[in-house]
N, C-alpha and C positions, 0 to 999 in steps of 0.2 A: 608523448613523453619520451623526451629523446635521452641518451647515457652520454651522460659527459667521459665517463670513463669506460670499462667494459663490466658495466652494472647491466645482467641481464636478470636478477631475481630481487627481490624484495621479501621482508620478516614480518611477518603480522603478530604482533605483539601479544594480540590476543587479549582476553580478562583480567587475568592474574596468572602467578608461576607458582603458586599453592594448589598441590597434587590433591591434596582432599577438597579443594574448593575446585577444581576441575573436573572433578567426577563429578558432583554435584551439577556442578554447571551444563556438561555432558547430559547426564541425565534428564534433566530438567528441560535443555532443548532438543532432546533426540524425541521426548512424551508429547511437546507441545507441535513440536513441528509433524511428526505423525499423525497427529489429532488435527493439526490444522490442516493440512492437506487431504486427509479423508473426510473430512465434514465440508471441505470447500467443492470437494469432488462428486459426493453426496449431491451438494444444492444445484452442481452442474447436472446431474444425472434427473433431477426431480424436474426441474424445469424442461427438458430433452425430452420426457417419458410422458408428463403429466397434462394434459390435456387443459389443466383448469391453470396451470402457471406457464399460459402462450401471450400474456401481457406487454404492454412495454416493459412497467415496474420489475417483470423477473426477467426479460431479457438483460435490461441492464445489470442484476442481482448476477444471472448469469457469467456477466465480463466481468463483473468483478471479483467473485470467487476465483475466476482463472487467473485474474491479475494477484491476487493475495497469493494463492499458491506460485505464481511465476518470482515474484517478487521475495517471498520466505527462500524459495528454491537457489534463487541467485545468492543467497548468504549463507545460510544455516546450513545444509550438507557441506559446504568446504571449511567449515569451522569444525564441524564434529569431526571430518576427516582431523582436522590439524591437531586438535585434542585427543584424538584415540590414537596416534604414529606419532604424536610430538615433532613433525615438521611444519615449521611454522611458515617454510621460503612458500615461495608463490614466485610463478615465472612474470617478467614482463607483461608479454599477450594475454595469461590469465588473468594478468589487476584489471588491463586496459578495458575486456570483456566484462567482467561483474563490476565494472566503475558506470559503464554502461549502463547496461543490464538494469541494477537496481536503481540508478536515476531514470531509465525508460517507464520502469514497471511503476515505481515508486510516482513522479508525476503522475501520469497518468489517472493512478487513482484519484488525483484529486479531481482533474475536472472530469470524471467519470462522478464520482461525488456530485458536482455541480450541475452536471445533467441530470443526476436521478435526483436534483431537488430540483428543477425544473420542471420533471414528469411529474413528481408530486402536488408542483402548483398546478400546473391543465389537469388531473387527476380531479383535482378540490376545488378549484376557480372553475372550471371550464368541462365539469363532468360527461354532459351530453354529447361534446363533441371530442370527445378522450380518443376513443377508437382513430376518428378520421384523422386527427392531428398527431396522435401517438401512432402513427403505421408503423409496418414492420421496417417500411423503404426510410423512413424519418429516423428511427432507430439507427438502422446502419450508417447511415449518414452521421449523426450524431455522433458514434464511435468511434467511427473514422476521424472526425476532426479529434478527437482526445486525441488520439494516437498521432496525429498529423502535428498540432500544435505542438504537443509536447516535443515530438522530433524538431521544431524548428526551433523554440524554445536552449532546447539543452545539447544543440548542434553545435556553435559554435565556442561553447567554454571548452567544449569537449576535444574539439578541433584544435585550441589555442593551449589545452592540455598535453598535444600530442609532442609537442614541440620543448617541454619543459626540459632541464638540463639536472643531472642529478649525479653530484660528484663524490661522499665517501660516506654520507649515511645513506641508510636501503628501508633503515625500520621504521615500518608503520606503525602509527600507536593507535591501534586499535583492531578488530576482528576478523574485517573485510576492507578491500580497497575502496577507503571513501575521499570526498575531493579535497576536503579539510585537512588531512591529516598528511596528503598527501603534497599537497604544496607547501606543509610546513617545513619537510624535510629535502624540496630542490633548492637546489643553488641557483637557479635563474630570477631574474626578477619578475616576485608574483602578485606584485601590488595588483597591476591591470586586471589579472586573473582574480584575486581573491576580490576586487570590486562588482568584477562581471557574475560570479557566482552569488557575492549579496544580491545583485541586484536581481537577478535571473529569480531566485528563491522569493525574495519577496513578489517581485511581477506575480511569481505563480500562486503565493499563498494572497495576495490581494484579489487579483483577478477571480479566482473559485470560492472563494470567502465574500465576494460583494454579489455575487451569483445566488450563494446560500441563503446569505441574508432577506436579500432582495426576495427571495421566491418566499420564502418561510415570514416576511411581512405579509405580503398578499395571503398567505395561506391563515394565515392566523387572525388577519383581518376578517376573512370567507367565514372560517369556521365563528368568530364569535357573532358571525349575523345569523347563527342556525338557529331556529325556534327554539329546539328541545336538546334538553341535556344529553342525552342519547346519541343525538346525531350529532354534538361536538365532541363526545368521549370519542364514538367511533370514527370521524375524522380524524381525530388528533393519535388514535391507533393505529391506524394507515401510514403515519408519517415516525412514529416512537421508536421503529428501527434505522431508519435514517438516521434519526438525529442522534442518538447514541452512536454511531458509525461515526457520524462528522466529530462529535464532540470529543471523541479517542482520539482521533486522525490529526484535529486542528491542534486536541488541548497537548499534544507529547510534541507538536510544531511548536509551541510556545515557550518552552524551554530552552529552544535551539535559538532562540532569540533574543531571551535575554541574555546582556552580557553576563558573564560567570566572571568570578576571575581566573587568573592564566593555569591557577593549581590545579581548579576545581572544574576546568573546559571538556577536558576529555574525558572526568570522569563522565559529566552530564553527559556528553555525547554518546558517549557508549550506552549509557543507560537510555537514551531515549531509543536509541538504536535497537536495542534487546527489543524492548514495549514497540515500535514499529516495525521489526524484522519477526518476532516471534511470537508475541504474546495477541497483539494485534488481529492477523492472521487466523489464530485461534478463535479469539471470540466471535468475528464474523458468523457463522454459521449456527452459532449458539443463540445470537440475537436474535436471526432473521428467524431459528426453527420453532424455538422457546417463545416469540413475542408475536407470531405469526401463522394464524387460526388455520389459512391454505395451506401453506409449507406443511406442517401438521400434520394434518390431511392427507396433503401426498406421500409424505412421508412415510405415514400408519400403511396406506393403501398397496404401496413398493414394499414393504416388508410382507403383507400377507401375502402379495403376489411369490413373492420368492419362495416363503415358507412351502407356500401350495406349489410348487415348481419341487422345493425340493423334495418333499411326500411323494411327488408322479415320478 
């Protein structure tokens, strides 16, 4: 993003400019983002400690809680800052960074998503040989390519963002440096760009959405050949935190995709933005603890251990 002029800051517009609806607002994500981040940190600490969650399933659970909290982290503290000092600028380098940042973290999740529906199909198709196919070395692997793809992925808009030209408006209309908002407001020509970003988004929501699918037919094919009710309740309990994950994840992507009209754009956006920046983040760790008999377990187990730590 280059300065046609000597534009070295930008104004994030933020929510609204209604001081009692800003406290509000404050409020509400200072609770959720505190809660999200300790309960993600939680599921990190339980899986680390716990002997019975050395799986694939919780190493992936694993990255992903890191990813929610990296991902909340890159929005919501520099919004709470801008809400409690009322400085709305933001330097150049620091959009450049959280423009980043949360399209790193943000991807990612998805085809991390798409892997832990993958592990659920070998989990439920392929139980016997889960361990040998599910290794630790298969695991890392797997990670690595998220993280890989998505870097090649969301290189090059990013790269062709750098170069952008921006001559007498600076303000963002919205919370955090996102890509939308922000080629609304250059003066260079962002047709190529605003193409490369549809397309780039759909690749990624098509690509980990035909992943999903595809695993969760085979699974759901497996499960209805079970003899007894029993063993497809408890199948389909194995997989009930996932798919609530995906079905958050995909279904707040669906509005970013329908067209809105021109009034009513940024509010959507913003609003899905909140539910994947904040509320999102949140619930993960409520799904996995609340819907998830081991977690549970380990959970109860790290608390008595503490209580008995803190008595000695």
């Amino acid at each position: 993003m280059r300065n046609h002029t000597s534009l070295t800051r930008f104004i994030l517009l933020g929510l609204t400019d209604d001081p009692q609806l800003q406290i509000l607002i404050f409020t509400f994500l200072l609770i959720t983002y505190m809660l999200s981040v300790t309960g993600n940190l939680i599921i990190i600490l339980l899986t680390l400690v716990d002997s019975h969650l050395k799986t694939a399933m919780y190493f992936f659970l694993q990255n992903f809680s890191f990813l929610e909290i990296s991902f909340t982290s890159a929005c919501i503290p520099r919004f709470l800052y801008s809400i409690s000092t009322h400085d709305k600028t933001i330097t150049y380098n620091a959009c450049v960074c959280q423009l980043f940042f949360t399209d790193l973290f943000g991807v990612t999740e998805f085809f991390l998503l798409a892997t832990m529906s993958y592990d659920r199909y070998v989990a439920i198709c392929n139980p016997l040989h889960y361990m040998t196919i599910m290794n630790h070395s298969v695991c890392k692997r797997l990670i690595f390519c998220c993280w890989m793809i998505t870097l090649l992925i969301i290189f090059p808009p990013l790269s062709l963002g750098l170069d952008l030209e921006f001559c007498d408006s600076n303000a963002i209309d919205h919370f955090f440096c996102d890509a939308n908002p922000i080629l609304k407001i250059s003066c260079s020509d962002t047709w190529f760009m605003e193409q490369m970003v549809i397309v780039c988004s759909v690749l990624i929501f098509i690509m980990t959405l035909v992943c999903v699918i595809l695993s969760y037919m085979y699974i759901i094919r497996t499960i209805l050949r079970f003899p007894s009710t029993q063993q497809r309740t408890k199948a389909f309990s194995t997989c009930s935190s996932h798919i609530i994950m995906v079905s958050i994840t995909y279904g707040s992507c669906i509005f970013v995709y329908i067209k809105p009209s021109a009034k009513d754009e940024m509010a959507i956006n913003k609003g899905v933005s909140i539910l994947t920046t904040s509320i999102s983040p949140l619930l993960n760790p409520f799904i996995y603890t609340l819907r998830n008999k081991q977690v549970k377990q380990a959970f109860n187990a790290l608390v008595k251990r503490i209580i008995l730590l803190s008595k000695n």
